[in-house]
C-alpha positions as CSV (number, residue, x, y, z in Angstrom):
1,X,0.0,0.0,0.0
2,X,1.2,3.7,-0.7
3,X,2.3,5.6,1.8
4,X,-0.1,8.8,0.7
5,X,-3.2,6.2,0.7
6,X,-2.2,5.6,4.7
7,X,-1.9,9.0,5.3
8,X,-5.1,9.8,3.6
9,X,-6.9,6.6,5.8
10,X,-5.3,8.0,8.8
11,X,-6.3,11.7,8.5
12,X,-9.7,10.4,7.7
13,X,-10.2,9.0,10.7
14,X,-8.6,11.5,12.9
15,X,-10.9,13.6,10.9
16,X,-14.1,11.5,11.9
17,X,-13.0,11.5,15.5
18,X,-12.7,15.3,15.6
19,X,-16.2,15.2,14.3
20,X,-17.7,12.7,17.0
21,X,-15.9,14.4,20.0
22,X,-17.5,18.2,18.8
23,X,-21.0,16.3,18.4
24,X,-20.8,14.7,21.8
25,X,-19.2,18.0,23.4
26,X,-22.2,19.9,21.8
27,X,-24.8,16.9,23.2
28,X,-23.5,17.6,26.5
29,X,-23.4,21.4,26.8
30,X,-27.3,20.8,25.6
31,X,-27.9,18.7,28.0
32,X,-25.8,21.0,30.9
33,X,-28.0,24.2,29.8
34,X,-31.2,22.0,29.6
35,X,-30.5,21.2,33.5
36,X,-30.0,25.2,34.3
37,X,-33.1,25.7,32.1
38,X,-35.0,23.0,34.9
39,X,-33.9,24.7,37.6
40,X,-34.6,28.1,37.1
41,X,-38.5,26.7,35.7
42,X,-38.5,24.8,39.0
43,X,-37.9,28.1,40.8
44,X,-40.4,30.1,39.0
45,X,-43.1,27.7,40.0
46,X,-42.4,27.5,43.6
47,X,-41.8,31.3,43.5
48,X,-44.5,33.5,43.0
49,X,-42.4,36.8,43.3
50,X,-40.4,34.8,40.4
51,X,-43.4,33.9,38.3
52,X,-44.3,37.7,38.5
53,X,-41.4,38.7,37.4
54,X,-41.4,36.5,33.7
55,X,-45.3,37.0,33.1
56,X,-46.4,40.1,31.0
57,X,-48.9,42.2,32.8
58,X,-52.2,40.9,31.9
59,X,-50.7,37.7,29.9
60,X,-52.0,34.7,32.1
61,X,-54.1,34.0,35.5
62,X,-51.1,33.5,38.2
63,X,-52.7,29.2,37.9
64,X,-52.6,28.8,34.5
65,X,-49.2,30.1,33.6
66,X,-47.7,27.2,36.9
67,X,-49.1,25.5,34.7
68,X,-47.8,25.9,31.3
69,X,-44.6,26.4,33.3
70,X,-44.5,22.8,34.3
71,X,-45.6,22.5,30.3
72,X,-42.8,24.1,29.7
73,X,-40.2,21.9,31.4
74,X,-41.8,18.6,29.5
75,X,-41.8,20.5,26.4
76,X,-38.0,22.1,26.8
77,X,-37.0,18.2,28.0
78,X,-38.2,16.8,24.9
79,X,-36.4,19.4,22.9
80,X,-33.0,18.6,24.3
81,X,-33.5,14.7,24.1
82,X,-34.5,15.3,20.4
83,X,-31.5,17.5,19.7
84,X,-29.1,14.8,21.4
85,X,-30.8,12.1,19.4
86,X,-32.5,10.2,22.6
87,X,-35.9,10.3,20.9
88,X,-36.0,10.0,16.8
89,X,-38.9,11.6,14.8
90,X,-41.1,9.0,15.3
91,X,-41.1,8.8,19.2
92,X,-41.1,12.1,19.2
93,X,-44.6,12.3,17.5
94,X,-46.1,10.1,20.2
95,X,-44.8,11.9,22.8
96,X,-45.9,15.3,20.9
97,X,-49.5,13.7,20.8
98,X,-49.6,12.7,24.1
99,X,-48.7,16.1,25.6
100,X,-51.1,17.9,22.9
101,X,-54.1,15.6,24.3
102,X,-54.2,17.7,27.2
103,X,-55.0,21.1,27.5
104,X,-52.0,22.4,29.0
105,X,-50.0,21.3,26.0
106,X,-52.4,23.1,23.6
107,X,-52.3,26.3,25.8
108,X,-48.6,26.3,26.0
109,X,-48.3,25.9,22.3
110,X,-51.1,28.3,21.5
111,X,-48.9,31.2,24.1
112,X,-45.8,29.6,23.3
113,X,-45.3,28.1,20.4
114,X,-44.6,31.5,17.6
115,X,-42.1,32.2,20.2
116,X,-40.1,28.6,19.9
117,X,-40.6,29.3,16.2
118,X,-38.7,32.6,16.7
119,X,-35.8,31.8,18.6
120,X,-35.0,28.3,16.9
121,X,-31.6,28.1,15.9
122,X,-31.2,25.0,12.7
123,X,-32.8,22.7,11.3
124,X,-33.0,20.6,14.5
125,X,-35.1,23.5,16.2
126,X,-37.2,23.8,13.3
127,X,-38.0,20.4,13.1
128,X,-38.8,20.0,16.4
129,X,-41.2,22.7,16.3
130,X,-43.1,21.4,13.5
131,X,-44.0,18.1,15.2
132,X,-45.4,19.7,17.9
133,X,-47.4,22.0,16.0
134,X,-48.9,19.2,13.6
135,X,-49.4,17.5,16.9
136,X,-51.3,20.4,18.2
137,X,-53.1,21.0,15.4
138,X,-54.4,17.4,15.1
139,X,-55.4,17.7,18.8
140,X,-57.2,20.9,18.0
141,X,-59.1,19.6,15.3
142,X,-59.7,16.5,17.2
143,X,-61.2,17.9,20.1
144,X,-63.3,20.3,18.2
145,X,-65.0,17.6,16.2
């Protein structure tokens, strides 16, 4: 074998490892913030003064928006576990369904959902949000009929 064809296989792989080792350093700083994201959720529903602070004046009844908090952390959970590649598009539907079965999920998306539209980031993001707004929209139409 040539010398430049076992350079070429070995760059390749050193190559492919470089690529594996920014993917799983990217899957783990998602994963890092998504705790941080938990947290400071978990404090703004056991917080009032904190809940007060994140709602618009006006937006939501002090109950409902607990509740589409705790929506919220389901909803921000899935995301991350989606973008690290711990649920595939499929499982992600039935989980989408699930969640847009119940009212709070169709509230949440209904307050929420242009503004996970807005701040997605790739193609990840954007496919995200697109299951759980066909998911919502089936729900809608199925509990209208």
């Amino acid at each position: 074998m040539k010398t430049s064809y076992v350079v070429l296989a070995i760059a390749a792989v050193g190559i492919a490892r470089l690529v594996q080792s920014e993917r799983h350093t990217r899957q783990r700083l998602a994963l890092h913030a998504e705790e941080i994201h938990q947290e400071l959720i978990s404090d703004a529903v056991s917080n009032p003064e904190l809940r007060v602070m994140w709602t618009a004046p006006g937006e939501l009844p002090d109950e409902e928006y607990r509740e589409i908090l705790h929506c919220n952390r389901l909803i921000s959970l899935l995301s991350v576990k989606f973008r690290a590649g711990l649920l595939d598009r499929a499982s992600l539907r039935v989980q989408a369904r699930w969640l847009m079965a119940r009212e709070v999920g169709r509230t949440y998306w209904a307050t929420l959902g242009s503004f996970r539209e807005e701040e997605a980031v790739d193609r990840v993001d954007r496919a995200f949000n697109t299951i759980m707004a066909d998911a919502a929209m089936e729900a809608v139409d199925t509990v209208a009929t």
